[in-house]
C-alpha positions as a printed NumPy array, in Angstrom:
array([[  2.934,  10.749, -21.765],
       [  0.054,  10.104, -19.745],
       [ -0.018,   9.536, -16.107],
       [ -1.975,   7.587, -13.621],
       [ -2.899,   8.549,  -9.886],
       [ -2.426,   6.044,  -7.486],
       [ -2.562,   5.868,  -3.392],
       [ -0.965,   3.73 ,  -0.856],
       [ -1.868,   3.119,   2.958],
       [  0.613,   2.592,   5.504],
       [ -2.298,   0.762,   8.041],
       [ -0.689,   1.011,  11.538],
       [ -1.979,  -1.219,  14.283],
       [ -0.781,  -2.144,  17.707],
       [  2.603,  -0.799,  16.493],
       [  2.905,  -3.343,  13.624],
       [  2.139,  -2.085,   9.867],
       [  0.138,  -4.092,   7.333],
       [  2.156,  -5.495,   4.768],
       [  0.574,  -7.727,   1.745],
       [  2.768,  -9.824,  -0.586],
       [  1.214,  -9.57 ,  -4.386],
       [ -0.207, -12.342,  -6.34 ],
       [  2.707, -14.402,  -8.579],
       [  0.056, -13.518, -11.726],
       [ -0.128, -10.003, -11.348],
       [  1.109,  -8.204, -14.021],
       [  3.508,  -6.009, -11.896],
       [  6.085,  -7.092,  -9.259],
       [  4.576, -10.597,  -8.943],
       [  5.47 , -11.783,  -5.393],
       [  6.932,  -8.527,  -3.614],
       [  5.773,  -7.605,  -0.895],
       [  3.819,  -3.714,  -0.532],
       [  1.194,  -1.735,   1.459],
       [ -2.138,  -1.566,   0.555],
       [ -3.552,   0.556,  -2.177],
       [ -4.024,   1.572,  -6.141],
       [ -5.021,   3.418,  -9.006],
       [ -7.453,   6.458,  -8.218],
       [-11.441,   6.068, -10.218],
       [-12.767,   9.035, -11.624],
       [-13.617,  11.728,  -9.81 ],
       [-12.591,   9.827,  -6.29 ],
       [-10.392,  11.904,  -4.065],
       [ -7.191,  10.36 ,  -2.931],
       [ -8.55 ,   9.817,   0.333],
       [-12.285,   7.782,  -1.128],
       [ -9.766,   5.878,  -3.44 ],
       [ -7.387,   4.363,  -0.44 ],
       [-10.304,   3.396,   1.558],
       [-12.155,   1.754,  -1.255],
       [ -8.658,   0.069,  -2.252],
       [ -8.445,  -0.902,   1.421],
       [-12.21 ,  -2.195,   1.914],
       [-11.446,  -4.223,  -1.81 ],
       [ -8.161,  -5.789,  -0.735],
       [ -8.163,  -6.56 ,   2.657],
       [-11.893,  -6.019,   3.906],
       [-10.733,  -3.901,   6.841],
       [-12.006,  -0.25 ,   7.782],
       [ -9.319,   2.008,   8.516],
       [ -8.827,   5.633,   9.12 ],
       [ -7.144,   7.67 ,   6.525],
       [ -4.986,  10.465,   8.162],
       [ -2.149,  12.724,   6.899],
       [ -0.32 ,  12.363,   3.726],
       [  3.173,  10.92 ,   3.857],
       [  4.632,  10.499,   1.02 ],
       [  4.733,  11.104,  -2.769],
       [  6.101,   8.848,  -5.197],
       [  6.2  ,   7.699,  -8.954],
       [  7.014,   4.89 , -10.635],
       [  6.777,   2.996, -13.815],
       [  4.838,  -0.236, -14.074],
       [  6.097,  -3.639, -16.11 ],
       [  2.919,  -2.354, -18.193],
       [  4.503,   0.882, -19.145],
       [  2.045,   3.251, -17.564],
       [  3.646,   5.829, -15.567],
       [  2.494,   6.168, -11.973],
       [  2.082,   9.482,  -9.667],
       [  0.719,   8.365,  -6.104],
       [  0.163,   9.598,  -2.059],
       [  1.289,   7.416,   0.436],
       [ -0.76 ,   8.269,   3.38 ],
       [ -0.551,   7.376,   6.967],
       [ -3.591,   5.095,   8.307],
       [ -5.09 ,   3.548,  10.954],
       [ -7.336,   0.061,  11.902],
       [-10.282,   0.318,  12.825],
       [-11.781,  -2.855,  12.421],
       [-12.515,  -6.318,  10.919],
       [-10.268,  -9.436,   9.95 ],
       [ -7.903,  -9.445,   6.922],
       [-10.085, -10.831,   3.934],
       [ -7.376, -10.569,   0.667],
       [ -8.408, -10.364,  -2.549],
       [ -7.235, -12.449,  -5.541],
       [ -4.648,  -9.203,  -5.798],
       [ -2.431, -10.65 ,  -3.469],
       [ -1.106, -14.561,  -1.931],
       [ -0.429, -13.202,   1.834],
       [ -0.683, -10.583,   4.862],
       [  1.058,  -9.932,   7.913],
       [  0.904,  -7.599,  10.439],
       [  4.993,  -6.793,  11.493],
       [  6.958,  -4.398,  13.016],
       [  8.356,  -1.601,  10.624],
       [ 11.559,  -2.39 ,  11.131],
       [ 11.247,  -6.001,   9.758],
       [ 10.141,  -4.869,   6.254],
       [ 14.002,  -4.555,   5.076],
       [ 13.913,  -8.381,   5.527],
       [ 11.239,  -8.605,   2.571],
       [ 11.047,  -8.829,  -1.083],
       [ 10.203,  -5.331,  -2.298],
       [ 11.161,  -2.207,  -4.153],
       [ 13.779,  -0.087,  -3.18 ],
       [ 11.412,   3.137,  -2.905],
       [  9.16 ,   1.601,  -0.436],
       [ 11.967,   0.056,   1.608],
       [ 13.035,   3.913,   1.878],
       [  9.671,   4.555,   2.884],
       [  8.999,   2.457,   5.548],
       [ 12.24 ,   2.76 ,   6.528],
       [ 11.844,   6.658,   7.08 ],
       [  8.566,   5.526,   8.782],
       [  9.753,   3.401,  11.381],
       [ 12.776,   6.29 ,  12.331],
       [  9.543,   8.413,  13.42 ],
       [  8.086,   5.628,  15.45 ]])
């Protein structure tokens, strides 16, 4: 089996987390909501990958600090997923989304059990907002 690298952002801001809801045509988990991120390029380190993902899908500059989280998954596709979650921060510019997603919002931790999403990341940012 082959796997893929992948990397996720948990942007923090003003004590609200960036949350984007995917396009209804993508080919995986149309219309849940996620944090930011994607597949790794060659030779990109996690870290280069999540801010290029983050400068592609939202236009924002963030920091990229400590890792978080690991976790793996299987897309609709078939290909097999191995991916950092790590913990980010704004920095600047206005939400700009890509055709990769339908939506943003900027919302407390806590709220993201009220979403549309997959059980592993409601673990996740439900672990995250116990720390906050």
């Amino acid at each position: 089996m082959q796997y893929f690298l992948a990397v996720k952002g948990i942007i923090q801001k003003d004590g609200k987390i960036l949350v984007l809801k995917r396009s209804d045509t993508d080919d995986h988990r149309p219309g849940v909501w996620e944090a930011v991120g994607g597949g790794m390029d060659k030779e990109e380190s996690p870290q280069e990958a999540l801010l290029r993902e983050i400068a592609e899908e939202t236009g924002l500059v963030a920091s990229v600090n400590s890792p978080f989280n690991v976790f793996a998954f299987k897309k609709d596709t078939g290909e097999f997923k191995v991916g950092i979650t790590f913990l980010c921060e704004y920095v600047s510019g206005e939400v700009k989304l890509s055709d990769e997603h339908s939506e943003y919002r900027w919302i407390e931790p806590t709220v993201f059990a009220q979403l549309e999403s997959v059980p592993s990341l409601h673990e996740e940012i439900d672990r995250y907002a116990k720390l906050q």
